[in-house]
C-alpha positions in Angstrom: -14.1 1.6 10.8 -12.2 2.4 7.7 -8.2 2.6 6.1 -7.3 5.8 4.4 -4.5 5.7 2.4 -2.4 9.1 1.9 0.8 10.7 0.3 0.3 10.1 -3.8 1.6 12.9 -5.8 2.9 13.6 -9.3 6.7 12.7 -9.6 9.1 12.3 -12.3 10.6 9.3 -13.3 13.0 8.2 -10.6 11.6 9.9 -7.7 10.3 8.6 -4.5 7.2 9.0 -2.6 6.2 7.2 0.7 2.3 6.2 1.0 0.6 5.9 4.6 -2.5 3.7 5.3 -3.4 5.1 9.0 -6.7 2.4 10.1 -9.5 3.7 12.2 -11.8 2.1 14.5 -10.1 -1.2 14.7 -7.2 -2.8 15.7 -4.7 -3.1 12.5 -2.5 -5.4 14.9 -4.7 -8.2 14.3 -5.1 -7.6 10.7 -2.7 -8.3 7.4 -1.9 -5.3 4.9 -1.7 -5.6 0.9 -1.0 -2.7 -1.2 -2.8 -3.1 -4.2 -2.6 -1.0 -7.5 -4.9 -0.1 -10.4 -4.1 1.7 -13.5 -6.3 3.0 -15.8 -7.9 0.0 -18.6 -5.6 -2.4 -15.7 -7.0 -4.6 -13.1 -6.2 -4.1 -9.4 -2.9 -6.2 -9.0 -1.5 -6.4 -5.5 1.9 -5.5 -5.5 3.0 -5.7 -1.6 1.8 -7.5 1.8 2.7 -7.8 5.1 1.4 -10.4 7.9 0.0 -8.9 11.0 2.7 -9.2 13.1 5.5 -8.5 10.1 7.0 -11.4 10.1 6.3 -12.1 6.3 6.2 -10.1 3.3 5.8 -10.8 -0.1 6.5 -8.3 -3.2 5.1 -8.6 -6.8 8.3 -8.6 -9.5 7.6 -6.0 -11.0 8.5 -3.5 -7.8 10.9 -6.0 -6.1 13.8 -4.0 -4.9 12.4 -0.3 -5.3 9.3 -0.5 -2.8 9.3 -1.4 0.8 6.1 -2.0 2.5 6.2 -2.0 6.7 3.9 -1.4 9.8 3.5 -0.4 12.9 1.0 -1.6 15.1 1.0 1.1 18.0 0.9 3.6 15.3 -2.6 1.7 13.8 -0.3 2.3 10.4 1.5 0.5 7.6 3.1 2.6 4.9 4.5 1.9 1.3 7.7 3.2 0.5 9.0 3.6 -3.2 11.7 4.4 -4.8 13.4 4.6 -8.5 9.7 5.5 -9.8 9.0 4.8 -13.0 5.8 5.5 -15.6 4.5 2.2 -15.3 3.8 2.7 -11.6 1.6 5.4 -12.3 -2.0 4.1 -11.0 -4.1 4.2 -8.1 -2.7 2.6 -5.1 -4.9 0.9 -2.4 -4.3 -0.5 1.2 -6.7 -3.1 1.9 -6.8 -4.8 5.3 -7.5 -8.7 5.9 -8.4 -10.2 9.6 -6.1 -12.2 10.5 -8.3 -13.9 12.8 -11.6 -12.7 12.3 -13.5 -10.0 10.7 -14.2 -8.0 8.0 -11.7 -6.6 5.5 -11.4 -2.6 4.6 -10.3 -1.1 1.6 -9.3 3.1 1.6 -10.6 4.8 -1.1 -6.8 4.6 -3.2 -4.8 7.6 -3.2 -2.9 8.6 -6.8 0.3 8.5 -7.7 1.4 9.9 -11.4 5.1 9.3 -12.7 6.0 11.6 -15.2 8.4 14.1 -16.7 
């Protein structure tokens, strides 16, 4: 059972990219989703969540208004949507997955996103 997250890229300032976390092996329905991000000499900070069934979701400051996190639990998928990129959000960015019930929790391996001109 894993997550693997999906869709970093290089962009410049002020572009948009859309990341996918696609679960395997397991049920994402019954689990929350955080986004989490690391940049290099940073910690992991988690920037986005979303309950298991949606119904609550919580965004750091510091991407409040440019990113949009959602799910869909026929597609075993949550994605991460961000827009007006900026420098700062260059890191690694990591879906992690939380029972909401019972369970263990997964973490993908972080897929990269670089914002630069």
């Amino acid at each position: 059972a894993q997550v693997v997250e999906s869709g970093g890229d290089k962009v410049q300032p002020g572009g948009s990219l859309k990341l996918s976390c696609v679960a395997s092996d397991f049920l994402l329905r019954n689990y929350h989703v955080q986004w989490y991000r690391q940049a290099p000499g940073k910690q992991r900070e988690m920037i986005a969540s979303i309950t298991y069934l949606g119904g609550n979701i919580f965004y750091a400051d510091s991407v409040k208004g440019r990113f949009t996190i959602s799910r869909d639990n026929d597609a075993n998928a949550a994605w991460l949507e961000m827009t007006e990129l900026k420098s700062e959000d260059t890191a690694t960015y990591y879906c992690h997955a939380t029972p909401a019930f019972q369970g263990l929790d997964y973490w993908g391996q972080g897929t990269q996103v670089t914002v630069s001109s």
